[in-house]
KOLVOZA-456583 format. One record per residue: y, z, x of N, C-alpha, C in turn. Coordinates in steps of 0.001 Angstrom, whole numbers, plus 500000, padded with zeros to 6 digits. Layout:
<pts>
YZXYZXYZX
...
</pts>
This chain:
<pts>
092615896457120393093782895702120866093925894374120119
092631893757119751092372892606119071093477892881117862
093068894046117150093206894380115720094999893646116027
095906894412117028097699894656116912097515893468116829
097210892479117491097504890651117260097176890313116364
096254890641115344096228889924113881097026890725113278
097420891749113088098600892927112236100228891956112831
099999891650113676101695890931114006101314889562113320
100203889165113487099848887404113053100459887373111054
099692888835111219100184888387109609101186889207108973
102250889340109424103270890081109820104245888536108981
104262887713109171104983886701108793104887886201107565
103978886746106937103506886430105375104412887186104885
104744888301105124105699889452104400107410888508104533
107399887424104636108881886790104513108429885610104198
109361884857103519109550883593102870109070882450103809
108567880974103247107989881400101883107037882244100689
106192883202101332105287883760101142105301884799100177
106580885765100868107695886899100513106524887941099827
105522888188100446104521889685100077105278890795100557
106329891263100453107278891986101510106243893852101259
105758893601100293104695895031100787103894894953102665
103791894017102798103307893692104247104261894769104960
105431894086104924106058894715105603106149896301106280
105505897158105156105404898279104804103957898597105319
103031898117105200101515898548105081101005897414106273
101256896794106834101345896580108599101435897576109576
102705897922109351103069898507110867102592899823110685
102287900549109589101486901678109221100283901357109733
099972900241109425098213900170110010098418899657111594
099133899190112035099309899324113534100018900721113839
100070901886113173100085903070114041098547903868114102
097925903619113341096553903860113469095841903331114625
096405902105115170095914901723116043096357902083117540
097792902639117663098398903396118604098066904728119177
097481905459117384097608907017117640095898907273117758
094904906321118357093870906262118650093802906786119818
094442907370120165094336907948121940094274907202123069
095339905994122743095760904899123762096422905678124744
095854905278125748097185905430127463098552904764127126
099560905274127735100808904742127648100803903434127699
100002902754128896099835901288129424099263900654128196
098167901186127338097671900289126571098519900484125212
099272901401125168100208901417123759101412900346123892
101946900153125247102637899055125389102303897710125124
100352897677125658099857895939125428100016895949123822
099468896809123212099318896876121647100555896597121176
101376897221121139102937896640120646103343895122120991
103175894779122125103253893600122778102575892968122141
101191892903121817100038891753121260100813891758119722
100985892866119200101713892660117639102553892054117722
103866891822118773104843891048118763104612889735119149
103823889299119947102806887899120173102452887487119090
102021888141118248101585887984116484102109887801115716
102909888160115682104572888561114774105474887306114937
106143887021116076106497886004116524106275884913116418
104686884540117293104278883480117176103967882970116235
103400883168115100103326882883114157104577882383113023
105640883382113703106919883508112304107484882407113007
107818882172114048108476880954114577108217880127115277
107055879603115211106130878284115974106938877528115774
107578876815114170108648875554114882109790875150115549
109861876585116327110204875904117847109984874491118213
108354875334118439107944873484119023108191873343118619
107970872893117374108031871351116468109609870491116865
110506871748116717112092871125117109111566870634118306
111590871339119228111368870339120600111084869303120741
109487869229119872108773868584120628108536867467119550
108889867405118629109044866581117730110041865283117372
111443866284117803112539865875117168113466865947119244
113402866595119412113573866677121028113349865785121823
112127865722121561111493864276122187110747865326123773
110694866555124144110049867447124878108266866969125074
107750867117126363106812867247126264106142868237125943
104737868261125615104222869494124989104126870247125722
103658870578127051104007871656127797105641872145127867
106186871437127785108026871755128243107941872977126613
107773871573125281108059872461124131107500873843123797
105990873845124352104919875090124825105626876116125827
105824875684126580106633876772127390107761877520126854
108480876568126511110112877469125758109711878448124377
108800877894123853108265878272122580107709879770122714
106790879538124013105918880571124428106905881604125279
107438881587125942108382882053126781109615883189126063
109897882195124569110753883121123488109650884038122990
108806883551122354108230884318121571107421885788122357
106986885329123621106352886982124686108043887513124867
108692887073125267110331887886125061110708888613123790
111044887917122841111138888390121427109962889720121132
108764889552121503107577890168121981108057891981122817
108814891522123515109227893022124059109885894114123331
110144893712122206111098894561120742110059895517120374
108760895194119748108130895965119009107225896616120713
106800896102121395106186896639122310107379898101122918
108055897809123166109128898830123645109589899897122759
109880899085121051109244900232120404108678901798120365
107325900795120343106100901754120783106466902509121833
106646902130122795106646902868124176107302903661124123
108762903469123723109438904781123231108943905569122576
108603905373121678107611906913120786107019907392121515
106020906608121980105025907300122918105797908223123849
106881907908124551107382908859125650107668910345124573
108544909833123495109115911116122455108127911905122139
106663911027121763105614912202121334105152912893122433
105270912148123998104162913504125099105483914097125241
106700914516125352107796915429125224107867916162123858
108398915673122892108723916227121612107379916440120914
106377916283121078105690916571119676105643915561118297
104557916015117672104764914869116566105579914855115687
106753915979116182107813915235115244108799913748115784
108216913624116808109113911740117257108571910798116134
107208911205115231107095910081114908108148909704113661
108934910760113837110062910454112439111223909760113154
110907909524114349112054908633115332111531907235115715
110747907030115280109730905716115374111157904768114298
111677904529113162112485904326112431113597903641113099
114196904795114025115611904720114555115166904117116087
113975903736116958113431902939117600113810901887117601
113218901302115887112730900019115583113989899670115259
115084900361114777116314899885114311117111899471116133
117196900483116708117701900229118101117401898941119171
115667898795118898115500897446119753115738895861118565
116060896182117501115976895155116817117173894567117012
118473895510117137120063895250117341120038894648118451
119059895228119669119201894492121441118676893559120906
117753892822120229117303891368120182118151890652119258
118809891132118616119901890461117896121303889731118867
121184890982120221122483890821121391122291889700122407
120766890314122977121024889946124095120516888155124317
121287887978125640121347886531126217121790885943124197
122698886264123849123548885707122763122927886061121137
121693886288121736120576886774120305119772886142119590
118771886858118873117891885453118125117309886948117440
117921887332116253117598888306115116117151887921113954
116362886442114441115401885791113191113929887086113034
113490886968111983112341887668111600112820889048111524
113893889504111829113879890982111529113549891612110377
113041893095110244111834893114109486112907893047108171
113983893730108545114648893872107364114908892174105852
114738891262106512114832890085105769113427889963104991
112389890354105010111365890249104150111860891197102980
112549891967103188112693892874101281114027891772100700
114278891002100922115708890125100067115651890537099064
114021890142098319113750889876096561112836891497096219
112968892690097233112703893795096687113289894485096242
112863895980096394114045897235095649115092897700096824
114140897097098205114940898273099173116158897084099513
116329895637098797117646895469098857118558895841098613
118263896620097601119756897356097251120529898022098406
119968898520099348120301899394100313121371898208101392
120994897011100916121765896056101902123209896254102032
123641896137101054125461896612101309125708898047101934
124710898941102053125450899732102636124596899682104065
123574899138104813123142899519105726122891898309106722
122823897269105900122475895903106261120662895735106531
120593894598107150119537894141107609118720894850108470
119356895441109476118643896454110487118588897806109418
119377898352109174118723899577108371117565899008107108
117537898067106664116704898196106166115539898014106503
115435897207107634113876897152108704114098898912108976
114644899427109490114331901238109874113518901609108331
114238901353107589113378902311106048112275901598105714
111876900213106378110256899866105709109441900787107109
110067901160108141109093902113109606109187903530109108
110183903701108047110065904959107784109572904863106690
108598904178105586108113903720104306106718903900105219
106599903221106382105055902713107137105165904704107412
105686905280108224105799906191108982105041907407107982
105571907229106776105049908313105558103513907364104821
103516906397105051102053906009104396101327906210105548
101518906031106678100337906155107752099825907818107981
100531908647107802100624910216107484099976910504106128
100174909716105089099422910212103461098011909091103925
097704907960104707096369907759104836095598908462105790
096140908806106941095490909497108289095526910760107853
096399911436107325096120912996107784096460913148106184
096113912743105184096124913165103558097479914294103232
098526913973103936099815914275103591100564914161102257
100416914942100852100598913879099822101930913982099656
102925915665100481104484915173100239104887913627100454
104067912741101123104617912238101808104592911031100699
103849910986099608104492909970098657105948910223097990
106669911228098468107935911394098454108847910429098633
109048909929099735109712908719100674109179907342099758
107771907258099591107403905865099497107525905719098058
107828906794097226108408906434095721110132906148095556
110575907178096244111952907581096404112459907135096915
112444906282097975113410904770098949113682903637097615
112122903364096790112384901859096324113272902498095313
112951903273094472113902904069093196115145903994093652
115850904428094912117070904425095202117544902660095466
117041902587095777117040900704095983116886900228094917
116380900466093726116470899844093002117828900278091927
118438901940091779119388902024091031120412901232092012
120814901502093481121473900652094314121487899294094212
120678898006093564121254897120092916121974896533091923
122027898325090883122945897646089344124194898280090193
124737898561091403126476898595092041126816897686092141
128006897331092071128820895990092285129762896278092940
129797896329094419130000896566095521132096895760095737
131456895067094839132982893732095277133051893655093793
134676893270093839135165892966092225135416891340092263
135360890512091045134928889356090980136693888821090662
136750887625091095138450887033091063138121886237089942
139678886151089364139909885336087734139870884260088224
139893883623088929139796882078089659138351881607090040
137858880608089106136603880063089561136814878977090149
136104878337090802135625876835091671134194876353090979
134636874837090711133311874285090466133123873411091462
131832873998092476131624873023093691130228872431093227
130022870935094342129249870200094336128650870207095549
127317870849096155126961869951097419125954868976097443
126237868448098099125391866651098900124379867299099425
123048867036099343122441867135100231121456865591100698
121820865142101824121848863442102093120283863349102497
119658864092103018118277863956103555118126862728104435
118891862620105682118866862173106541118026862159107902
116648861471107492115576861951108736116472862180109931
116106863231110367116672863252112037116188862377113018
115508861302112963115291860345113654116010859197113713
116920859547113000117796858032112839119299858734112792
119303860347112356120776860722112089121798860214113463
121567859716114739122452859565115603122337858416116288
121704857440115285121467855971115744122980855149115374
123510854547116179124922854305115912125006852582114608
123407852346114499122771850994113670122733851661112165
122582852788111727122738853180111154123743854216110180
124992854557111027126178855317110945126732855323109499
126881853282109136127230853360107799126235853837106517
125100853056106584123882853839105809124317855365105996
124132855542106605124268857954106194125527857902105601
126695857437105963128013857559105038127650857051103618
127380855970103608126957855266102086126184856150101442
125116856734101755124060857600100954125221859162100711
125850859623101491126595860868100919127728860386100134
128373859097100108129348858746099316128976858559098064
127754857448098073126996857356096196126927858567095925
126169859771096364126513861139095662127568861658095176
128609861478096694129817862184096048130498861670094868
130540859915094984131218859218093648130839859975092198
129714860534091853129457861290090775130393862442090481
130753863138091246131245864162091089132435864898091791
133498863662091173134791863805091430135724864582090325
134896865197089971135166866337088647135612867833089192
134896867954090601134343869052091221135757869318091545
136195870700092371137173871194092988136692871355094721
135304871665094959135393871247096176133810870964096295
133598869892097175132739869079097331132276869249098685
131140869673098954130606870707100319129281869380100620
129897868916101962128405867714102858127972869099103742
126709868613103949125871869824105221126622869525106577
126053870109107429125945870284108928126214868774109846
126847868442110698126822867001111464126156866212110009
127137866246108751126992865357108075127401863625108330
128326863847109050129470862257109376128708862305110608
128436861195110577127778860329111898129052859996113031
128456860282114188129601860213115428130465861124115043
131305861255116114132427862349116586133792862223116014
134645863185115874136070862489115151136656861161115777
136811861655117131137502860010117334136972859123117035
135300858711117387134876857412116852135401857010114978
135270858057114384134802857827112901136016858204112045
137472858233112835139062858933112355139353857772111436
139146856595112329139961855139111209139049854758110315
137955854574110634136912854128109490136426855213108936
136261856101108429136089857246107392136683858140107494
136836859131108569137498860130108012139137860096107148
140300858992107551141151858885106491140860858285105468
139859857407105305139619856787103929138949858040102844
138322859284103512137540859578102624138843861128102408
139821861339103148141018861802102869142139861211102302
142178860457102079142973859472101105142020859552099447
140696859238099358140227859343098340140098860698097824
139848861571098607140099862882098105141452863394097545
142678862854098271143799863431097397143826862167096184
143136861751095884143639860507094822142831861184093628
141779861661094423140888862089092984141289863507092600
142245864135093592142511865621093277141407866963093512
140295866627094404139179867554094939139810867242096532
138395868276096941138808868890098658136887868320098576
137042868083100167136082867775100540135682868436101808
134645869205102042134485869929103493132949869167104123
133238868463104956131547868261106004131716869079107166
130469869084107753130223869298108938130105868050109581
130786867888110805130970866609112163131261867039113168
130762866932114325131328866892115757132675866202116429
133316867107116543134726866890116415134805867112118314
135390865902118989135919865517120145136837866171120765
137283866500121914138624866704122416138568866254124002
138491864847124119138026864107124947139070864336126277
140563864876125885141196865302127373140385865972127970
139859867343127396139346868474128398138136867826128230
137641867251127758135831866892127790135315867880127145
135586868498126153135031869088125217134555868774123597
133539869163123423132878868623121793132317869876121145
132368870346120368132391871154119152131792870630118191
130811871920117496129644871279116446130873871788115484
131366871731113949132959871704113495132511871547111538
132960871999111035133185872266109731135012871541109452
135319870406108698136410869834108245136783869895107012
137786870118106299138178870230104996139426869284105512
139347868092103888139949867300103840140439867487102409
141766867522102001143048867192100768144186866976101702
144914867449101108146323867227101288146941867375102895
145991868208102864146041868714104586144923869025104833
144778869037106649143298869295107140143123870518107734
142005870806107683142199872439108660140346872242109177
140488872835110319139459872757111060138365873874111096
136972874202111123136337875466111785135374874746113028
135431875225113943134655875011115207133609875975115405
132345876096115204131324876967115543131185877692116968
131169879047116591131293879993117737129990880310118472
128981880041117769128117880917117784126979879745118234
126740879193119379125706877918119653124318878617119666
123727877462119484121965878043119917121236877009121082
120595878140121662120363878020123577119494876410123346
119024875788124125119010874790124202118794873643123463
119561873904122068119854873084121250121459872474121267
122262873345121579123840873514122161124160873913122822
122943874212123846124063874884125049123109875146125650
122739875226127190121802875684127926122420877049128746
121441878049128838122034878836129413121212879223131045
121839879604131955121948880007133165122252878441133457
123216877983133485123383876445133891123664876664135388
122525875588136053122689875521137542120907875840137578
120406876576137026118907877123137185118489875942136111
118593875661134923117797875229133894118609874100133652
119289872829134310119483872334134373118760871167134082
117459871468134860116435870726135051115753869813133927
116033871083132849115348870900131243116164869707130347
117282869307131006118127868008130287117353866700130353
116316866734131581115784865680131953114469865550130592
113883866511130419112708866374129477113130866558127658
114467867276127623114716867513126054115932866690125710
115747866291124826116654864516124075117073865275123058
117978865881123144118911866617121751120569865959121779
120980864973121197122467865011121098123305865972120751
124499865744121502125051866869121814124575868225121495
123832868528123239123897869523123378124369870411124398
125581869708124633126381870480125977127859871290124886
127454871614123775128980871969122825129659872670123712
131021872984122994131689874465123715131501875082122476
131970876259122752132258877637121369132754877717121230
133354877680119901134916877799119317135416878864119429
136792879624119272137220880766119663136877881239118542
137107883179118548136539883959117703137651883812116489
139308883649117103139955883699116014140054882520115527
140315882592114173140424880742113938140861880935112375
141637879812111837142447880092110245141044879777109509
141128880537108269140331880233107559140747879324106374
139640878584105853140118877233105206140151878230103835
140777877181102601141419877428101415141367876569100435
140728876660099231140820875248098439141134875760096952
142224875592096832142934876329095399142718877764094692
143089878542096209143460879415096259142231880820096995
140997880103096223139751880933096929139837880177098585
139655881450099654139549881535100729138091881430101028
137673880454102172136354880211102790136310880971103743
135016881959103599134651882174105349133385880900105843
133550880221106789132520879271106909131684879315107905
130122879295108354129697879563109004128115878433109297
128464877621110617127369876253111017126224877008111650
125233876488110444123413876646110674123467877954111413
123067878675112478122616879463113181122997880672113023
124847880357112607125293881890112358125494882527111667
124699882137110317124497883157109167123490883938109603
123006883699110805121678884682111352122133886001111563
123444885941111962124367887033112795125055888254111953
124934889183111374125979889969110354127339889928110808
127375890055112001128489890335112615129469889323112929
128897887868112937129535886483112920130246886160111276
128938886799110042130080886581108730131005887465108680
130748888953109064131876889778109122133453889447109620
133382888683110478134667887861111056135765887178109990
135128886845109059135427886259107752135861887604107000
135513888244106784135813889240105898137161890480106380
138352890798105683138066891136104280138630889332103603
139147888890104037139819887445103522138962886832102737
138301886198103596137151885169102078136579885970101249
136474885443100430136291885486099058134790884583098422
134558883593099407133542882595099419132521882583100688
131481882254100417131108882649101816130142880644101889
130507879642102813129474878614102791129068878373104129
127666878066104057126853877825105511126973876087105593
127093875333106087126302874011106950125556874051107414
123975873544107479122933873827108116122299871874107989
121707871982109110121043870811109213119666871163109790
118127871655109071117262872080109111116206870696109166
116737869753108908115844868511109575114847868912110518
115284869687111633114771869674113164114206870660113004
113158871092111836112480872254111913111264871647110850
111383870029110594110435869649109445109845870394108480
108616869689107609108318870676106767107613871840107504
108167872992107570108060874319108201107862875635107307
108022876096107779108394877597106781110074877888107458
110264877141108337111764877534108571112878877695107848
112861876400107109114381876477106071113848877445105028
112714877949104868112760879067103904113306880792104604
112638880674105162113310881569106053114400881523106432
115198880520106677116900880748106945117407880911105788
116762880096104465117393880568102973117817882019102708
116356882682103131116502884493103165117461884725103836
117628884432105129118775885084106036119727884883105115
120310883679104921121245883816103851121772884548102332
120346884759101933120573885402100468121188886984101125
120578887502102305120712888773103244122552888937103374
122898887793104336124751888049104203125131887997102778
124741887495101697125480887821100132125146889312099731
123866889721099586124002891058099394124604892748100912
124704891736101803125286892518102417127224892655102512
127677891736101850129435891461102317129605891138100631
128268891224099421129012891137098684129885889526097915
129293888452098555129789887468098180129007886232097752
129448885604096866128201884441096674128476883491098373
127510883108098159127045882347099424126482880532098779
127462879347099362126978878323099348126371877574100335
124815877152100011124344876844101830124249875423101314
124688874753102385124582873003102135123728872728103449
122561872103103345122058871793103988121564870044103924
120997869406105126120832867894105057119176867825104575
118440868613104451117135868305104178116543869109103195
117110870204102864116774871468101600116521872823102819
116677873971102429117038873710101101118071874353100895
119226873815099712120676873827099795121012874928098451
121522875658098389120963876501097665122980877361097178
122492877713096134123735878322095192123286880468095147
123966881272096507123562882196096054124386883130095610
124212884100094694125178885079093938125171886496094968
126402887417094502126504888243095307125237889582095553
124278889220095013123487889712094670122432889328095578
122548888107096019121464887574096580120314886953095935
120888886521094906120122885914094128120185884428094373
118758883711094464118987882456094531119309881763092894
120396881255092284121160881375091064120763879261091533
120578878580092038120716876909091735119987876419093228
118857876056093680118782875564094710117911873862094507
118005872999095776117497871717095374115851871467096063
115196870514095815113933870737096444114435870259098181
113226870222098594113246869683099998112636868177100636
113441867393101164112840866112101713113840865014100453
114884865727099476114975864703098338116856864463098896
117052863457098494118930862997098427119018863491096861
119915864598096957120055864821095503121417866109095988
122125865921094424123264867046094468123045868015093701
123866869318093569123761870478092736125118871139092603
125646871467091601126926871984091019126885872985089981
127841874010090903127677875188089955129155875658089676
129335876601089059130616876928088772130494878474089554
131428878744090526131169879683091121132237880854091082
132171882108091137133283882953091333133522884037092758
135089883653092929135177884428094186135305886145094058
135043886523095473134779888027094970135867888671096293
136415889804096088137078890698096632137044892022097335
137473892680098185136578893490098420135778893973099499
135285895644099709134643895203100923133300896375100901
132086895851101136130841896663100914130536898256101813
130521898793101619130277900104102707129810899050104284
128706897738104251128224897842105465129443897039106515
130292897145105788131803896629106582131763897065107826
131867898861107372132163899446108078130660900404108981
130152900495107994128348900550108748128639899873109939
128156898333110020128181897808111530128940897816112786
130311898090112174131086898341113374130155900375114039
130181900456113681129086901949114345127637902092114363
127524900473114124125836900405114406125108900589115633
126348899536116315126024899632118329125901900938118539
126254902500118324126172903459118120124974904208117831
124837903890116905123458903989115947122056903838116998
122488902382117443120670901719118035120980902395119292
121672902866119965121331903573121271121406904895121358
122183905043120208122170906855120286120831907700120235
119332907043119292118508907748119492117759907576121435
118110906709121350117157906666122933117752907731123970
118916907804124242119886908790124731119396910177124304
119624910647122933119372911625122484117868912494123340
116801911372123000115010911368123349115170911645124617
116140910981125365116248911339127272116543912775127343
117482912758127070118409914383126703117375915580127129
116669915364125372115928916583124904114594916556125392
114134915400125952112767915616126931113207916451128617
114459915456128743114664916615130038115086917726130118
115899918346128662116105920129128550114695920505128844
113820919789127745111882920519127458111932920669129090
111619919532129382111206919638131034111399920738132462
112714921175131743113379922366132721113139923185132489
</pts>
């Protein structure tokens, strides 16, 4: 049982920064060895469970650190929430298991070829439920392998199913000396790998040469109102360089205070200088609507005219607490500004800056396939805002980098991530990281970028995915209760 908790512990090496993405593959193979040991149902569940305790805890400890660092949380409060996600998140791979296990005392050992379509099914419910948190899915450790190629047509969750069905055929050629079975584990990456020379999307005659800021604004001071002008001054000396650009991208709650405070003293001055110099300028700021008492974390593009994006997609008690009335309580111990947001509606115009169309998407919801899909077929561009401050030096912002390189090779589009602390990064439709900046530095990066057109098979993949992750469990009910009769 020991063994599943170090197999999940190092389960997190197989993704960035680390990126051994063979892990990925030769893990969960060696945690079926540890299943098909002639565990009781009860103990095949702890085993899955302890791997996901492993898995988890490890891949996303800075939790705390946000909390309890930058939160201002005590360590039990930050310990608890931390601990609390991660045995939750924890129920994916444990349930897993359990499912097989039911398929194999009904079906025989052929379920273990349903072990795959399992792991794909509970990975989509942890992507859903209570709003989702589809960080670590297995599928984001292959970004920089062969079985990316498979991303445009299957996405992120199918490609976590083909490293259980990669594990599923090596645990069969080590346990029971199966050698068809190097079939699969030659023949997935080969197809993945001719599946990256496709070019899924056709590229537009219209380039953009953008610039982003990245201000490196300790989060200890980003919402000190003694300091407001300092953070403007430090992203303005940047921007003054590079008024060459066509559009000029600040990170996440780049502008200090809310629109109304900051409308007369910067935001028209720095819209006035933008149409003078003939560039567009987009930050992220918390944008007010003080009749209804509502505040919005908000993406702004400033030229000639303004157009707004309001983030749909909040994260639980960083923006939003959920079961409000029960967990109320937790406002008293965690010091996060604004974190009572609303959610912006699903429909909303998409911004435009000489002629290439933005889909735009703040910190959290490039996590989501289904949040960039909203954007698509229209944009043409795909840029994140992220403010990864509140995750210090971590393995976090490397890991959200991946998520990101993940939506370019899945929709097909370069991807610009501007972030306030690193790392801010230039990616091609490929998913290639093509320009990124270090981390902890005030520094800019400018690339000349091209928009793309178009739409990848997993367009239409995900809309029949919800399909997909429940249809095998259904199916397994079915045909155990025909056996049964």
């Amino acid at each position: 049982m020991c063994l599943a908790l170090v197999l999940g512990a190092l389960l997190p090496l197989a993704f960035a920064p680390f990126s051994i993405w063979p892990l990925a593959i030769l893990l969960p193979a060696l945690m079926l060895t540890v299943i098909q040991s002639r565990l009781s149902s009860r103990n095949i569940f702890i085993a899955g469970w302890l791997f996901g305790i492993g898995y988890f805890g490890f891949g996303v400890y800075w939790i705390y650190n946000s909390l309890h660092d930058f939160g201002m949380a005590p360590p039990v409060v930050a310990g608890g929430i931390t601990g609390l996600l991660v045995v939750t998140l924890a129920l994916a791979p444990a349930l897993t298991f359990s499912f097989w296990d039911y398929s194999r005392r009904r079906l025989g050992d052929v379920s273990l070829w349903l072990l795959p379509l399992f792991w794909l099914g509970l990975e989509w419910v942890k992507g859903w439920i209570l709003t989702g948190m589809p960080w670590l899915s297995l599928g984001y450790s292959q970004t920089n392998s062969p079985l990316s190629g498979f991303a445009p047509l299957i996405g992120v969750y199918g490609i976590g199913a083909l490293c259980m069905l990669m594990a599923v055929a090596l645990f069969l050629l080590i346990r029971a000396k199966r050698y068809p079975m190097l079939a699969p584990l030659l023949l997935i990456p080969v197809a993945g790998f001719l599946l990256q020379q496709v070019d899924w999307t056709e590229p537009q005659a219209r380039t953009l040469r953008v610039t982003m800021v990245q201000g490196n604004i300790p989060q200890e001071v980003k919402w000190r109102r003694d300091q407001r002008q300092n953070i403007f001054n430090t992203y303005w000396r940047e921007t003054n360089q590079h008024w060459d650009s066509d559009l000029i991208i600040w990170p996440e709650t780049a502008l200090p205070g809310h629109s109304e405070e900051i409308e007369q003293s910067i935001l028209q001055p720095m819209q006035a200088t933008a149409i003078e110099q003939g560039t567009t300028i987009v930050s992220g700021l918390v944008v007010s609507d003080r009749e209804n008492n509502h505040f919005y974390n908000s993406a702004i593009l400033l030229n000639q005219a303004r157009s707004v994006y309001h983030k749909r997609h909040l994260v639980m008690f960083g923006e939003y607490y959920p079961l409000r009335g029960l967990l109320d309580f937790l406002r008293n111990w965690i010091s996060i500004p604004y974190s009572d947001l609303t959610a912006g509606p699903l429909e909303q115009e998409l911004m435009q800056v000489n002629g290439s169309i933005l889909g735009i998407s703040i910190c959290f919801e490039d996590v989501f396939s289904r949040d960039i899909l909203l954007a698509l077929p229209d944009a043409n561009l795909l840029v994140n805002l992220s403010n990864d401050a509140w995750f210090g030096n971590s393995t976090a912002p490397h890991q959200h980098m991946q998520i990101a390189q993940m939506r370019s090779q899945e929709t097909g589009r370069v991807m610009m991530r501007a972030t306030n602390t690193g790392v801010s990064s230039f990616i091609d439709h490929k998913g290639r990281v093509i320009a990124q900046t270090g981390q902890f530095k005030t520094e800019s990066i400018t690339e000349v970028v091209q928009g793309r057109s178009g739409l990848t098979p997993f367009y239409y993949f995900a809309k029949i995915q919800p399909i997909l992750a429940i249809l095998p469990f259904v199916a397994v009910l079915i045909l155990a209760r025909r056996k049964a009769g």
